[in-house]
Every structure is written in C-alpha cells, then in structure tokens.
C-alpha positions, 0 to 999 in steps of 0.5 A, a space after each residue: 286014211 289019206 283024203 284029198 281035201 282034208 288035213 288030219 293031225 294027231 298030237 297028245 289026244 288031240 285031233 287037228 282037223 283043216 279043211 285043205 283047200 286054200 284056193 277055193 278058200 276051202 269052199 264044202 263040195 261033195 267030196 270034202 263033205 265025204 272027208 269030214 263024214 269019214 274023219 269024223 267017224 274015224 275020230 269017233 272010235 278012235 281011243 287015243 283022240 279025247 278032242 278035236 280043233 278043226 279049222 281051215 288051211 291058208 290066211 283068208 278062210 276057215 270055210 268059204 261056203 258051199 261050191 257054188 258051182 255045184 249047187 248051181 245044177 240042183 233040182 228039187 231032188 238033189 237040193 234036199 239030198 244034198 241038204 240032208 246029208 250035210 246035216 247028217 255029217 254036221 249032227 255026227 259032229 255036234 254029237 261027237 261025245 267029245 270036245 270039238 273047237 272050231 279055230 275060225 280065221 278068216 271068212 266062216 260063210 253059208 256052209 263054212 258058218 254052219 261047220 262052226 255053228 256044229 262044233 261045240 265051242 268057237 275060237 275067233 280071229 280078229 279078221 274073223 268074219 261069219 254069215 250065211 249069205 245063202 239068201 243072196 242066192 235065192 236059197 236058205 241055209 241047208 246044213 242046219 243054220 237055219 236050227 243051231 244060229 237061234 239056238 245060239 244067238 236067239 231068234 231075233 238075232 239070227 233072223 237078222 244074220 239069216 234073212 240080210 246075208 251080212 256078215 258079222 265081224 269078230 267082234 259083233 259075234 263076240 258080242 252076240 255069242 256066236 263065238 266064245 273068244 276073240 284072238 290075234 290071227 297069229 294065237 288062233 290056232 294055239 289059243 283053240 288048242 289050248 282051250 281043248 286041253 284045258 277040256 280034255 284034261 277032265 274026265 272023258 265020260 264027264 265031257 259025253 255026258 256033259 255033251 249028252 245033257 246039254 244037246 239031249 236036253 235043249 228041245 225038251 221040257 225042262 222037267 225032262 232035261 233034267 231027268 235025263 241029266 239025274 240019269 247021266 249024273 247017276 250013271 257017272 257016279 258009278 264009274 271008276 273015272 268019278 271015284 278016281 275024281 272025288 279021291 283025287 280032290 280029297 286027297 290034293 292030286 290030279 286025277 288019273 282018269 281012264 274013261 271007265 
C-alpha cells in the first residue's frame, strides 16, 4: 500500500516504519493518524515481518506533536473522537504481538511522546528530547500519556513531566526510564534495528506471550497476572517452537523456530 505521510520499509523480517513529514517535523494529523492504523494492521498479519523500528524522517523530530492546526477547531465532540481514535490506533501498536522500537531523534512531543510511549522499547538520540507540552495549550494528553507515562516512569515523575509541559533531554529520560538507551544521532537508527534482531532471533510465539503477559498483566492483582502467565507458559510448552528451543540448547545449536 502506498500512503502520503508514511514511509514502510521491509528488510529480513523487519519493518521500518517513518513518519515522512520533515517539514511539519513530522506533526500526527488525521491522516497520518489513518496511515499508522493501516500500516500497522497490515504489518499485524503480515508473516514475513517478526518486528517493527518505527522513527521519524529528517534531523529535527521523531514526531513534533499533534497538528495544532487542527485541534484548534474542535469542540467537545470532536476533541473526544479524535482522542479515542488516537488511542485505538496507539493500543494496536502497544498490542502488536510483536517487538516495536521506537528510534526517537530529535523532538518526541505531545502526540509524538505518546508513539514512543506505545512502542515497546525506546532507543534515544543524544539530541533527543520528550514531553507533553499539551498543558501549554489548555489541553491533556489524549492519545493515552496521561495511562502509559506513570506506568513507566511512576506517578510522581509524570506528573511532574505531565503538569509543567518541559521537556526532558536524553539523558534526564535515561535516568528515569522513559527510554531504554542513549546513542550518537549518527548510530540511531542502526542501534534500533539491532536491538530488534537481537529480539526477533527469539522464538515468535515466545515474544506475543511475552508481550501478552506483561500488558495483560500490569492492571490486574499479581495473583491473576500470574495465572495468566502459567497459562501462556503452559500453551507455549505445547508448540513446536519450544521443543525446537530446549532440543536446540541440549544439543549446543541455534534454534530453528517456525512460529508453531
């Protein structure tokens, strides 16, 4: 599929997803909004693709924000719709079943913060800087920061991040666990993609069960989260892909996975 606002590159089970608008600094409007909810869906089923790095195009942003422009017109209604639809097409990304990297140069703000916040693991630029800037505005985070920033970071931390609009460098986000690694501008990108086939060389249905566990089980009592955890681990030790695994170690090879 061809889109307007997005690039999506295919390489050895791989998907490179970049938002393509550098001189908007590649600011979410609807329609890039539309693009990432098909991409992604598309990439869902899609067998040859076992990860995702997604980034954005150009030296100065991953992703600016929203399009002020167009949250400038809403009224109560359409705000909440736009909000809800945001965070539908963030949840489909959060719950990919597979490994999602965000590749953060630049400015990650407001809706650009909360794409990175959605992916699974953040690989940072030295230049790197992230917020949610919305309060300046006279608004909130509507695309789901307000839930997956304290989760991350704590509550005390994101209400700090949450309720002054500042922005955190690099290496104040490293500290706090916003992102997972700090590198040169240059490595970005190669650093992300490395770090995803250092994930994808695992077993596939190991990784969505992984995934599976950990969002299924952050909201729920830890007795819970772990039946549902014995529950996946039970299912996987019934699949080729983990008797391929255990053989493989005894017998001192790389596994053979084949997602079964």
């Amino acid at each position: 599929m061809a889109y307007e606002n997005l690039l999506v590159e295919k390489k050895d089970g791989v998907a490179i997803v970049t938002v393509n608008r550098p001189d908007k600094l590649n600011a979410l409007n609807g329609r890039t909004i539309e693009e990432l909810d098909a991409a992604f869906s598309a990439l869902a089923s899609d067998p040859e693709v076992r990860g995702v790095v997604v980034t954005g195009a150009g030296e100065k942003a991953f992703v600016a924000g929203a399009d002020i422009e167009e949250l400038s017109g809403l009224d109560a209604e359409a705000g909440r719709a736009l909000s809800e639809r945001g965070q539908r097409v963030f949840d489909r990304i959060e719950w990919l079943g597979k490994p999602v990297v965000a590749a953060v140069g630049g400015f990650a703000l407001g809706g650009g913060c909360e794409l990175a916040l959605a992916c699974h693991v953040r690989v940072a630029s030295e230049n790197a800087s992230l917020g949610t800037p919305e309060v300046k505005l006279g608004l909130l985070c509507g695309y789901g920061g307000t839930q997956r920033l304290p989760r991350l970071v704590g509550r005390g931390a994101a209400l700090e991040i949450l309720l002054t609009g500042e922005r955190v460098k690099a290496a104040e986000a490293l500290r706090l666990g916003l992102v997972n690694r700090v590198v040169a501008r240059e490595d970005l990108l190669a650093q992300a993609e490395a770090l995803l086939r250092q994930m994808i060389a695992n077993g596939p249905l190991a990784l969505r069960a992984t995934l599976e566990a950990v969002h299924g089980g952050l909201d729920r009592p830890l007795g819970e989260a772990q039946a549902g955890e014995a529950q996946l681990f039970g299912e996987l030790c019934g699949t080729r892909d983990a008797r391929e695994g255990t053989r493989a170690f005894l017998e001192k090879r790389a596994p053979r996975f084949e997602g079964r």
